[in-house]
Every structure is written in structure tokens, then in C-alpha cells.
C-alpha positions, 0 to 999 in steps of 0.5 A, a space after each residue: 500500500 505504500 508503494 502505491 501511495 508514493 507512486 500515486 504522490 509522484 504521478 500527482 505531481 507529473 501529471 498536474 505539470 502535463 496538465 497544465 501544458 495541455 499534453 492530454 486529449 479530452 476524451 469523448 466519453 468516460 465509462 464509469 464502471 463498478 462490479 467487484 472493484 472499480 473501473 475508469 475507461 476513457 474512449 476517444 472518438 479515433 478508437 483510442 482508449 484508457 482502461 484503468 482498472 482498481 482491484 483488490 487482487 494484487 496478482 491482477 495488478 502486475 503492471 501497477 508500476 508502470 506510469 500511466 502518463 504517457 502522451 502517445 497511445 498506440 490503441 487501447 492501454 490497460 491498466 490495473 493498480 491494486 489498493 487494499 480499498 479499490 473502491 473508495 480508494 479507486 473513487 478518489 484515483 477516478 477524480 484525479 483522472 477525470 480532472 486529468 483529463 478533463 473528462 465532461 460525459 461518461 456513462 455508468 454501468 453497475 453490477 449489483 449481486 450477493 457478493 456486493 458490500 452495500 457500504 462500497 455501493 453506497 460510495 459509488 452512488 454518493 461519488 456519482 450523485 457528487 460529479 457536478 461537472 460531469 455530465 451522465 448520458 447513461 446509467 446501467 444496472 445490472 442486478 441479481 438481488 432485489 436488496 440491493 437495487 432497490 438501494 441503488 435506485 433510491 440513492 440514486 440522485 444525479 441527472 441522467 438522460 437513460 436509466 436503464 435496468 436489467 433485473 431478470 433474476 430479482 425474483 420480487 418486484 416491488 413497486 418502483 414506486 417505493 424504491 424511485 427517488 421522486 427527485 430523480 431526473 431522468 429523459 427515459 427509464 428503460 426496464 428490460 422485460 428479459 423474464 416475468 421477475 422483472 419490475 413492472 410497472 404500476 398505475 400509481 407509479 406511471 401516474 405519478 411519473 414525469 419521465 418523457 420516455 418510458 419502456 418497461 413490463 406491465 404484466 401487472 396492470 390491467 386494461 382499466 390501469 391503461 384507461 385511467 392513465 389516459 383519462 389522466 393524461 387527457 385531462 391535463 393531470 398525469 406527466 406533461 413531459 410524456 414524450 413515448 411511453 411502452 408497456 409490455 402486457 399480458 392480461 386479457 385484451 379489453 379495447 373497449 375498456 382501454 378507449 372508455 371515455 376518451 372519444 378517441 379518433 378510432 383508424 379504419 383498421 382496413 385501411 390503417 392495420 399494419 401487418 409485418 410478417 418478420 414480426 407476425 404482428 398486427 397494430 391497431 391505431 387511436 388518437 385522443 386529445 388532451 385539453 391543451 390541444 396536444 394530441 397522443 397516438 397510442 398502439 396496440 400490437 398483437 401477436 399472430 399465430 399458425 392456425 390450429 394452436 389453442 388460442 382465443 381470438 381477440 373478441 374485443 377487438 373484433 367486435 370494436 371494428 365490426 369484424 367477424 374474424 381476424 386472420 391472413 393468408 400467407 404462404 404457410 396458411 391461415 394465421 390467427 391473433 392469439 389472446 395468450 401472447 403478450 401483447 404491447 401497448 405504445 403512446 407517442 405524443 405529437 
């Protein structure tokens, strides 16, 4: 540990001096990066990048006794310095190289399992929240255990413009609600539906909300939720920055509850129905408007399957668009809606 802190001393002083001759190039990017120990890659838009790598395990870090201030840079670098603390210790080493290099954007990325120390993530998120100079473009979480997550996400407080979240072995789903700081600022929240023990979205939640873009599961709401949000939303009451919303649905189809009060603008499904046969889908398409005169297209996408599976056609649907059956030929035969798919439901603001 000493020899580290007096080559860290040493490489201060030089650096600070190259510093101040501009010997650096900023880089286009930072990716700032956390699982066991902590990670800083510095990329340049020519391919070029710095990798320093803070690790616990010395046998990982052979190379720490090379000076990492070198001005030319012949493809990628690597290297890994070894601190008995390697993530606060590496926290402190990441503002000395962010201010280095005069690092503005970067990008997070965190890996949260059991093997995680709670107080170390803590650190991570507090020294992320405190960069007020740099500006997040993305944050990333992967993670394997609910405890810590839910952690995450309500220290979780710098301005980001996507909050991305893969969660397929969280096995419970609280409400994001509980665990989403009100104050978190964010352009999109992106919730990837890898299985069904991934959090899902809520009615309160999505009502509560003010975030522009929003993907996520929403196997646990039913075509009532979907029906209030809207009512709210043309009412003036419900997430004026809604730009795109997702949800990915699994109850049964209701269209004429979903359009209930509302006096949506319902398209001629022979005219506006979209089939895409690499996606086997078919899109029915709304207009309502809200009270401030902004209009919001929303989609419902349902699934085709080969005829003869056991599966329900969509009666709502037929009955909505005065059809006695939905189907299409193609070259491998007749092809039904299934009322057991998911099926997706989309809201675009104009």
C-alpha cells in the first residue's frame, strides 16, 4: 500500500505539470464502471482508449508500476493498480483522472449481486450523485438481488438522460414506486422485460411519473390501469413531459375498456392495420386529445399465430371494428391473433 501511495504522490505531481501544458486529449466519453472493484475507461472518438482498472487482487495488478502518463497511445492501454480499498480508494484515483483529463460525459454501468458490500455501493452512488461537472448520458444496472437495487435506485440522485435496468433474476418486484427517488431526473427509464421477475410497472407509479420516455413490463396492470392513465393524461393531470411511453402486457385484451371515455379518433383498421410478417404482428391505431390541444397516438400490437394452436381470438377487438374474424393468408396458411401472447401497448405524443 505504500508503494502505491508514493507512486500515486509522484504521478500527482507529473501529471498536474502535463496538465497544465495541455499534453492530454479530452476524451469523448468516460465509462464509469463498478462490479467487484472499480473501473475508469476513457474512449476517444479515433478508437483510442484508457482502461484503468482498481482491484483488490494484487496478482491482477502486475503492471501497477508502470506510469500511466504517457502522451502517445498506440490503441487501447490497460491498466490495473491494486489498493487494499479499490473502491473508495479507486473513487478518489477516478477524480484525479477525470480532472486529468478533463473528462465532461461518461456513462455508468453497475453490477449489483450477493457478493456486493452495500457500504462500497453506497460510495459509488454518493461519488456519482457528487460529479457536478460531469455530465451522465447513461446509467446501467445490472442486478441479481432485489436488496440491493432497490438501494441503488433510491440513492440514486444525479441527472441522467437513460436509466436503464436489467433485473431478470430479482425474483420480487416491488413497486418502483417505493424504491424511485421522486427527485430523480431522468429523459427515459428503460426496464428490460428479459423474464416475468422483472419490475413492472404500476398505475400509481406511471401516474405519478414525469419521465418523457418510458419502456418497461406491465404484466401487472390491467386494461382499466391503461384507461385511467389516459383519462389522466387527457385531462391535463398525469406527466406533461410524456414524450413515448411502452408497456409490455399480458392480461386479457379489453379495447373497449382501454378507449372508455376518451372519444378517441378510432383508424379504419382496413385501411390503417399494419401487418409485418418478420414480426407476425398486427397494430391497431387511436388518437385522443388532451385539453391543451396536444394530441397522443397510442398502439396496440398483437401477436399472430399458425392456425390450429389453442388460442382465443381477440373478441374485443373484433367486435370494436365490426369484424367477424381476424386472420391472413400467407404462404404457410391461415394465421390467427392469439389472446395468450403478450401483447404491447405504445403512446407517442405529437
Amino acid at each position: 500500500m505504500s508503494v502505491c501511495r508514493y507512486l500515486f504522490s509522484l504521478l500527482s505531481r507529473r501529471a498536474r505539470v502535463i496538465t497544465k501544458l495541455k499534453k492530454f486529449a479530452t476524451p469523448e466519453k468516460a465509462i464509469i464502471s463498478k462490479y467487484e472493484g472499480f473501473e475508469l475507461i476513457l474512449m476517444y472518438s479515433e478508437g483510442v482508449q484508457w482502461n484503468f482498472t482498481f482491484t483488490g487482487e494484487e496478482r491482477l495488478s502486475q503492471n501497477h508500476l508502470d506510469d500511466p502518463c504517457r502522451k502517445q497511445l498506440n490503441g487501447s492501454k490497460t491498466r490495473t493498480l491494486f489498493f487494499r480499498n479499490p473502491v473508495q480508494d479507486g473513487l478518489r484515483f477516478g477524480d484525479f483522472l477525470i480532472y486529468l483529463f478533463n473528462v465532461s460525459v461518461a456513462e455508468i454501468t453497475l453490477y449489483i449481486g450477493k457478493g456486493n458490500n452495500p457500504n462500497d455501493l453506497e460510495c459509488t452512488i454518493e461519488w456519482i450523485n457528487n460529479q457536478k461537472n460531469l455530465e451522465i448520458t447513461k446509467s446501467t444496472i445490472f442486478a441479481r438481488t432485489n436488496d440491493l437495487l432497490a438501494l441503488t435506485v433510491q440513492k440514486y440522485q444525479k441527472k441522467t438522460k437513460a436509466f436503464h435496468i436489467w433485473a431478470a433474476f430479482v425474483i420480487e418486484k416491488p413497486d418502483p414506486a417505493v424504491i424511485f427517488s421522486p427527485s430523480l431526473q431522468l429523459d427515459e427509464l428503460y426496464v428490460h422485460p428479459l423474464s416475468n421477475n422483472v419490475y413492472g410497472m404500476s398505475l400509481d407509479f406511471l401516474l405519478s411519473s414525469n419521465f418523457p420516455r418510458i419502456d418497461m413490463s406491465g404484466q401487472s396492470m390491467t386494461c382499466q390501469d391503461i384507461n385511467t392513465f389516459l383519462k389522466s393524461w387527457k385531462n391535463g393531470k398525469t406527466n406533461s413531459e410524456l414524450k413515448i411511453c411502452g408497456l409490455k402486457m399480458s392480461c386479457h385484451i379489453d379495447m373497449k375498456t382501454i378507449s372508455k371515455g376518451l372519444e378517441p379518433v378510432i383508424h379504419d383498421p382496413k385501411t390503417e392495420k399494419i401487418f409485418d410478417k418478420h414480426r407476425d404482428l398486427i397494430c391497431y391505431r387511436m388518437e385522443i386529445e388532451r385539453l391543451d390541444g396536444k394530441r397522443a397516438k397510442f398502439y396496440v400490437e398483437l401477436y399472430w399465430l399458425e392456425e390450429g394452436e389453442d388460442v382465443e381470438l381477440h373478441q374485443e377487438v373484433v367486435d370494436e371494428y365490426h369484424d367477424t374474424k381476424e386472420s391472413k393468408e400467407d404462404e404457410e396458411g391461415k394465421l390467427e391473433i392469439s389472446q395468450n401472447r403478450e401483447w404491447c401497448f405504445w403512446i407517442e405524443i405529437e
